[in-house]
N, C-alpha and C positions, 0 to 999 in steps of 0.2 A: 241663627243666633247661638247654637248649640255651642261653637268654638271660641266664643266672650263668655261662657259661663265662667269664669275662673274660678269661682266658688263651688263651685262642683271636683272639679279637681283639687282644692284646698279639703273639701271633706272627705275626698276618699283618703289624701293621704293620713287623716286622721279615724280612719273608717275600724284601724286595727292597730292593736299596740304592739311591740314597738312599731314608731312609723317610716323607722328607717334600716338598712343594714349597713352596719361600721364596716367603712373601707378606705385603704391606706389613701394621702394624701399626698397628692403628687406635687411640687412646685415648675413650675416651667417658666424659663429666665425669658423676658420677654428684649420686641429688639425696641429701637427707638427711632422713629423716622420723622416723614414732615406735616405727621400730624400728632407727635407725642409717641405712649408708647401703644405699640400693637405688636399682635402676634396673629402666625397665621391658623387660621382653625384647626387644619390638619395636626396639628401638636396636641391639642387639647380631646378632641376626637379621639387623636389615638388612646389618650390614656384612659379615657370611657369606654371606649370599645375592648379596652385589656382586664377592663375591672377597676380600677382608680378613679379617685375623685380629683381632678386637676386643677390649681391655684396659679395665676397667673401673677408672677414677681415682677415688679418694674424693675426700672435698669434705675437703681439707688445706690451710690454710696455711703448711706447712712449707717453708721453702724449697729444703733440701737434697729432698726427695718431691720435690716443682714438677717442678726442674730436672732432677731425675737421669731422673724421668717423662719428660720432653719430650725427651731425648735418646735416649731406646729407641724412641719412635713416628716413626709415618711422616705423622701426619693427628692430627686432632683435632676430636671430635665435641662440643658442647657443648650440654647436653642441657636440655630442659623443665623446669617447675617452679614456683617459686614468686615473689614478685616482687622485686625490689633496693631493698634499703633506699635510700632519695633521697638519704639523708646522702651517700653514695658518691659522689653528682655535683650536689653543694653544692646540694641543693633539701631544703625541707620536706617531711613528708610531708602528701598532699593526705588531705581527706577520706575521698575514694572509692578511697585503698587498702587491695588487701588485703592477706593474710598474706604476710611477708616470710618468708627463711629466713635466718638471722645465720650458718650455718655455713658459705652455701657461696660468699658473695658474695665474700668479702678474696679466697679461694683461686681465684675465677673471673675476680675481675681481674688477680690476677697469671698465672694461669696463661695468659690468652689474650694479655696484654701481652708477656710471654717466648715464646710459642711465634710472635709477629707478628713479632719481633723475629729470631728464629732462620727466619722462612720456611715456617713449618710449615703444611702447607694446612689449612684450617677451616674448620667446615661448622658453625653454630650452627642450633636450631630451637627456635622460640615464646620463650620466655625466655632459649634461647643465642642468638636473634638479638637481642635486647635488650642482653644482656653483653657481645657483640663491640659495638657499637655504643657504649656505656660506655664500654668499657674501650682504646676507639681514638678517644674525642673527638667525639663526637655524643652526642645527646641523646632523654630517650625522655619520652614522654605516660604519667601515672603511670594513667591511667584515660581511656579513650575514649569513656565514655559519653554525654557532650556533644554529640559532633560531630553538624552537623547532618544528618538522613535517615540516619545509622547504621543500619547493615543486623548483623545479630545474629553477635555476633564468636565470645561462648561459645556455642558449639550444645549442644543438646538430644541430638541425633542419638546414635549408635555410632560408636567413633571413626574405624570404616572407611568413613564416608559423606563424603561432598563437601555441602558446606554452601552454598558461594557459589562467584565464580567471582573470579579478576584477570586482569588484562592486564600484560605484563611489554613491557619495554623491549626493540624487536627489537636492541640494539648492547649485550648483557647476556649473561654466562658462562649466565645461569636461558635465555635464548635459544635461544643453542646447544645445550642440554641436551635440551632438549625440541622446538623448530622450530615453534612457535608461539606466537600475541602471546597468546590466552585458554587460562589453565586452570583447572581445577577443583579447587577444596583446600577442608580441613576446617579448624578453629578452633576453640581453646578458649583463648582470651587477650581479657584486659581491656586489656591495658597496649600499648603497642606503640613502636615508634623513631620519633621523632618529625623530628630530621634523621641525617645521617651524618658532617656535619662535612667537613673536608678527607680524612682517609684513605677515607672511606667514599661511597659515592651510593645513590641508591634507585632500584630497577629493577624493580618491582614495586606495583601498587597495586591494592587494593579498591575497588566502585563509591563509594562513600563519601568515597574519597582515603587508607585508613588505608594505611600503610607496610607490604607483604607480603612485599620484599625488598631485600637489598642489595650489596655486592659492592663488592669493593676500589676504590678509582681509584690506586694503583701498582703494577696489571698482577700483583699478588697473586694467592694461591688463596686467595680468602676470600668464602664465601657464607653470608648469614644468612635464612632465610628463617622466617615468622610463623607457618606452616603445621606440620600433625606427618605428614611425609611417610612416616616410619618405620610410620604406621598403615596407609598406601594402596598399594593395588598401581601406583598411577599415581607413589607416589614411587620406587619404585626406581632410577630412570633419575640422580636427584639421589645417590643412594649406588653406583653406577658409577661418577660424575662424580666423586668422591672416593676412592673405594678406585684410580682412574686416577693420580687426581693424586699420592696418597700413593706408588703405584709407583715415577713418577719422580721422586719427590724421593728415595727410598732411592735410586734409581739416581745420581742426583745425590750422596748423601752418599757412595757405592761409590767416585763417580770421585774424589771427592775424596781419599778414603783413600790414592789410590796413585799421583796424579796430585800433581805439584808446580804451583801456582798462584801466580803469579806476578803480581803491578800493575807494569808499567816504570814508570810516572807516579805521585807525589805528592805536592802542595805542603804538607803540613802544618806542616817547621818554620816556615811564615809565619807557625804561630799560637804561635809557642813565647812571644811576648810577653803574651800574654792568661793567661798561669797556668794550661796544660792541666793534664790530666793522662792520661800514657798507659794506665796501669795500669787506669782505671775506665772505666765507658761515661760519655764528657763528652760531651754535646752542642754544644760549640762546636768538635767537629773531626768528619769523616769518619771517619776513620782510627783506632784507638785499639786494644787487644789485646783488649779483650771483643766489636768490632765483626769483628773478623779472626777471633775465634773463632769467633761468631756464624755468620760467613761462611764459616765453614772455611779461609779464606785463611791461605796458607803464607808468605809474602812481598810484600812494596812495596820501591820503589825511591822514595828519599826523596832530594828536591833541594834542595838551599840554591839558593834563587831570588834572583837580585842584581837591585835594580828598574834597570831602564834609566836612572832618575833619579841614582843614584848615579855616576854614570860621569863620572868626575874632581869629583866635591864637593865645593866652593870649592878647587878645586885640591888635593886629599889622595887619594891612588890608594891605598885600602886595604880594596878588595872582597874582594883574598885573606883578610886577617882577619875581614872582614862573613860569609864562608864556613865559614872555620874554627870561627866560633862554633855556626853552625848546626850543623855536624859536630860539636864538641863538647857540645852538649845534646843531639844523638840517644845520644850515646856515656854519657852521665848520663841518658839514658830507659834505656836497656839495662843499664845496672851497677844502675838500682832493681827492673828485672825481671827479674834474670836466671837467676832458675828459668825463664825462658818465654819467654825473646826473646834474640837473637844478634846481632851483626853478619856482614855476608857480604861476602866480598870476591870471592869466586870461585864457579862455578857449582857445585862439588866440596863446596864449605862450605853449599850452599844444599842439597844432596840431603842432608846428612848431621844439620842441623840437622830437616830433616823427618823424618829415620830414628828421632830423638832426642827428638820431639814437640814442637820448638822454632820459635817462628814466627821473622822472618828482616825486618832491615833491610838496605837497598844505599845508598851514599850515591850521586850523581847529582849535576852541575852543569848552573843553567839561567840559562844568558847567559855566554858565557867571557870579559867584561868583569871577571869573576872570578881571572883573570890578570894584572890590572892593567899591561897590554903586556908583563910580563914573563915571557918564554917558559921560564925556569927553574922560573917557580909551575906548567910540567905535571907535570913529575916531584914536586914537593911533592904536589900532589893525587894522582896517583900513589899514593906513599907514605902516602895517607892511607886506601887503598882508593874512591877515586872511578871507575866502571865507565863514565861517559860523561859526556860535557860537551854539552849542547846550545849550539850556536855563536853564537847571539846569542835575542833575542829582540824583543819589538813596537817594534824601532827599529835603525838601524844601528850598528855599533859597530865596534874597528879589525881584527876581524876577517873580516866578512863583511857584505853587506846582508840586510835582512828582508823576510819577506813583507806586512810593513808597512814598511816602509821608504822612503826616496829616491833609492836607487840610488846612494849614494857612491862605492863602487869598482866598480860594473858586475860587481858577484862579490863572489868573494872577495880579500881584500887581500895585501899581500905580505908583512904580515905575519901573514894567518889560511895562506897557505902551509906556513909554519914552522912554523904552531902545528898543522896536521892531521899534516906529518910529524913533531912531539913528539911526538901523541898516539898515533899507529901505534905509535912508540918505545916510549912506555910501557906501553902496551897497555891503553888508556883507549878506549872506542866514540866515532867520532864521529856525532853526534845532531846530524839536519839537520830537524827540526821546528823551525817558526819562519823557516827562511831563505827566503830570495827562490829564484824558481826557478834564475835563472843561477847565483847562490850554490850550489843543489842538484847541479846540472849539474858545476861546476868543482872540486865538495868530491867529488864520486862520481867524478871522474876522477884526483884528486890523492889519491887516500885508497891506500894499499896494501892495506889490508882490507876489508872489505864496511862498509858504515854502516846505522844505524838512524834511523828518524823515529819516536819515544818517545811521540809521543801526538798523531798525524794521521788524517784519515778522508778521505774520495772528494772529488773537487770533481763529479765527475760528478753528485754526486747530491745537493750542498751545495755551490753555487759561492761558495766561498772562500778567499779568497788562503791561508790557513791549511791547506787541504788540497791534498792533492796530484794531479796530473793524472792519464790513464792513464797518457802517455808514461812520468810521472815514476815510477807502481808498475812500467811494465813495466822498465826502464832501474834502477828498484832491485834487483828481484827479478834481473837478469839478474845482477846483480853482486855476489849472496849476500846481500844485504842484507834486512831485515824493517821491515815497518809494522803500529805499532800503532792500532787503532781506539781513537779517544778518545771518553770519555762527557760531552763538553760540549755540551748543545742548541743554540749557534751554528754549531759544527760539523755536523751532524747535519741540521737543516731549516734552512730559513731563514726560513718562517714558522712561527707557532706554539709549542707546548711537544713537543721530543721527548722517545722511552719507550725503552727498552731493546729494544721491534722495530725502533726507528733503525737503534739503533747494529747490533742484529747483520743488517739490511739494507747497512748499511756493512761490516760484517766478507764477509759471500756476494760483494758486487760485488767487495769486494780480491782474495777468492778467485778468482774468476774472471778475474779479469784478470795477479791474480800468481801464482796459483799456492797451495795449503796450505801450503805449505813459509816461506812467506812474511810469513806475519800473526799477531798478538798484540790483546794488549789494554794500552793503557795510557790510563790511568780519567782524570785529570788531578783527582783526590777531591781537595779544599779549596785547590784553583786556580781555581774556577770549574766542573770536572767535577759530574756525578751527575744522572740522570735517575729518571724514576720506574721500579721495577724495577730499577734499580741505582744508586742515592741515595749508597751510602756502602759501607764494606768488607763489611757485614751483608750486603748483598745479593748477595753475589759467585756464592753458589751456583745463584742464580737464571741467573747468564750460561750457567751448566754445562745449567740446564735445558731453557735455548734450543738450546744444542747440541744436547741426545741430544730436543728435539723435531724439531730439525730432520733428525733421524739419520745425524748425523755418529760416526763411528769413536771407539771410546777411542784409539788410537792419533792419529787427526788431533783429537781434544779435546787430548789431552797437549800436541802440537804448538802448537797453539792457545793453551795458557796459560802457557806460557812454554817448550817446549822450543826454538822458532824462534830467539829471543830468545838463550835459553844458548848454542846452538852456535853465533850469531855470538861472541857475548861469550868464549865457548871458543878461538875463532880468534882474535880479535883479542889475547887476552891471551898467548895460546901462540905469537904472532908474533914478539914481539919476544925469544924466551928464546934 
């Protein structure tokens, strides 16, 4: 009778507190047959024998299911099955396909489309590595029986046998997993990904050439491979590699819960003329409230950007208005959203709008040709809640010269003088991103309060007039001041395409040289900012992840994403009262 006690095992696990240990949450997309939906155990197995707690998804196209699903998991397994109707990825179907499943396709594309979008790592196998590959713009072979010297895909075998063998790409996540270019895996698939498109590459292949695996090219957690690892004891190491990933992305969503995250940098009203829209995910901006959701992100600092070109315009000095406009369409973003989005003027209003579950805009000026020489337009911007002016930008202007520049006044002018000591007054940041270095030099010595540079990275490691020296981080940092790492790949290499290890190879070197207390991030998203790994505000979560990979403190993470930032802005604002 001892194995009916059930109540005995109910009290031990209450025997000691806590009664349980927190661990990530796996989802695994189930398939649908002719008795509803099922899965086979070996998927579920696996992610308990890796450490994961595993959640079995029906095959739903319910949108509200999808979503509310994707936000309680930590991972997402997408499992075996049947084939994809071709319709899905505007092909006919071939002769030599087989059975489709109609139930579980709509709900597998949107589901891995939302969960790609929100960062969620994913582990597709045999027909999940087909769906990711679908459903991220690559292409699959509806039937591989053509190819020529095919070696036999569907086996005969038990499915715990190894059938064939691949060679995977030594510069591939399936690499690292394992530490070897040959391994030995099973198959029962006709069908197989045919390329991967942009998001996608292939890292993995049969002697044949058939596609075995493949894996993100934006520094993603996303692996699909052809094989059913969940049968083999040689696949465990691939469901570690996930129940791992899945960890720290919960840990990832934790810091975000309590951490305020902040972007100083982004240009999006440039695109206020193209008929965004903030409210939806548009694709013609970075920025938008479903991408910040996405991303967890709390807040952006938004600039009305004056082009250089404007500066006196057939003789009409009216950039203060060209400013105002832009402040005024953010202000008409926020009164259509505002169940969900704020203005911020102070760091006070930006903790409190988090407390409130309210994302958070700052308005920003980038060129103070935005003044139109007239030093009373600081206190109007002031009054508008404007928290910093970046002093010029890629040209000189009568405030200061650039780091593109000609050197017109050898600094700053006599009348960017007047216009640092308004800014101290009003208690507006002055933002030396963009200036020349003597510019930097004469504005850090003229300033009463500490200054920021809103969106620069190392020259040490990107030599570019746009970044800053050591001297220039250590000579900021001494003077209270912070720098933010920005996500534009000119800054960042100087040949090549940079990734999000750039930038936070740029963030480590600023540490080092200035100090934690020192550094931020400002993105420069639809200025020309975004790399792979951090593209847009979607990704933001990902910058958290490189953090607690690199194991940094929740306290220097906070720091890091905007606390640096606020207590300058705290100072500066609390200077003049």
């Amino acid at each position: 009778m001892k194995k009916y006690n059930w109540k005995t095992t109910l009290n031990n696990i209450y025997a000691s507190f806590p009664e349980y240990t927190r661990k990530p949450i796996v989802g695994i997309m189930s398939n649908y047959g002719d008795k509803g939906c099922e899965l086979s155990p070996a998927y579920y197995k696996s992610v308990i024998r890796a450490g994961g707690i595993p959640v079995v998804i029906p095959p739903c196209d319910d949108t509200d299911v999808i979503i509310n699903t994707l936000e309680s998991i930590d991972a997402l397994v997408v499992s075996g099955g049947a084939d994809l109707n071709p319709l899905f990825v505007g092909e006919e179907p071939s002769p030599l396909l087989h059975g489709i499943n109609s139930e579980r396709d709509l709900s597998e594309l949107l589901t891995i489309s939302l969960a790609y979008n929100r960062q969620i790592p994913m582990l597709g196998i045999c027909r999940g590595c087909q769906m990711i590959a679908a459903a991220l713009g690559g292409s699959l072979l509806q039937d591989i029986g053509n190819i020529e010297n095919v070696i036999k895909h569907s086996q005969d075998l038990a499915r715990d046998c190894e059938s064939h063998t691949i060679t995977i790409d030594k510069n591939s996540i399936l690499y690292n997993i394992y530490k070897e270019e040959k391994l030995f895996v099973n198959s029962f698939h006709h069908q197989a990904v045919k390329d991967g498109g942009e998001k996608l590459r292939i890292v993995a292949e049969a002697a044949d050439g058939v596609v075995e695996a493949i894996e993100s090219t934006e520094c993603k957690q996303i692996l699909g491979v052809q094989w059913h690892p969940e049968c083999l004891e040689s696949g465990k190491p691939i469901f570690d590699w996930l129940v791992e990933q899945a960890s720290l992305f919960r840990r990832a969503k934790d810091v975000h819960a309590s951490t305020l995250t902040l972007d100083t940098h982004c240009d999006t009203p440039m695109f206020f003329s193209q008929d965004i829209n903030f409210g939806k995910r548009d694709d013609k901006i970075l920025v938008d409230l479903e991408k910040m959701t996405e991303g967890r992100q709390d807040a952006t600092i938004m600039v009305a950007y004056i082009p250089q070109t404007r500066d006196n315009v057939n003789g009409v000095r009216d950039n203060r208005v060209f400013a105002d406009e832009k402040f005024d369409e953010i202000e008409r973003i926020q009164r259509e959203n505002s169940n969900y989005l704020r203005i911020a003027r102070t760091p006070a209003e930006l903790y409190q709008n988090k407390k409130d579950g309210m994302k958070s805009i700052m308005f920003g000026i980038e060129n103070g040709i935005a003044l139109d020489g007239n030093i009373d337009n600081v206190k109007h911007f002031a009054d508008r809640g404007v928290v910093y002016m970046t002093l010029c930008h890629n040209g000189d202007n009568d405030i200061c010269d650039s780091a593109r520049g000609t050197q017109t006044h050898n600094g700053v002018s006599d009348f960017g003088v007047k216009v640092i000591t308004e800014l101290n007054n009003n208690g507006i940041m002055v933002d030396l991103s963009h200036a020349a270095e003597k510019s930097f030099y004469d504005a850090l010595e003229l300033s009463r309060t500490p200054i920021v540079c809103s969106h620069s990275s190392v020259r040490t490691l990107c030599d570019h007039p746009r970044n800053l020296t050591d001297d220039q981080m250590r000579a900021l940092a001494q003077r209270g001041g912070v720098m933010q790492v920005t996500a534009y790949h000119g800054f960042l290499v100087k040949d090549g395409e940079a990734t999000i290890r750039n930038l936070i190879e740029h963030l480590e070197y600023a540490i080092k040289v200035m100090g934690i207390e020192h550094v931020g991030l400002g993105t420069d998203f639809d200025g020309d900012g975004g790399v792979p790994g951090l593209a847009n505000s979607a990704e933001m979560i990902n910058f958290t992840r490189q953090l607690l990979m690199k194991k940094y403190s929740l306290e220097d993470i906070d720091m890091i994403w905007g606390g640096n930032f606020l207590r300058v802005m705290l100072e500066v604002q609390c200077a003049n009262k």
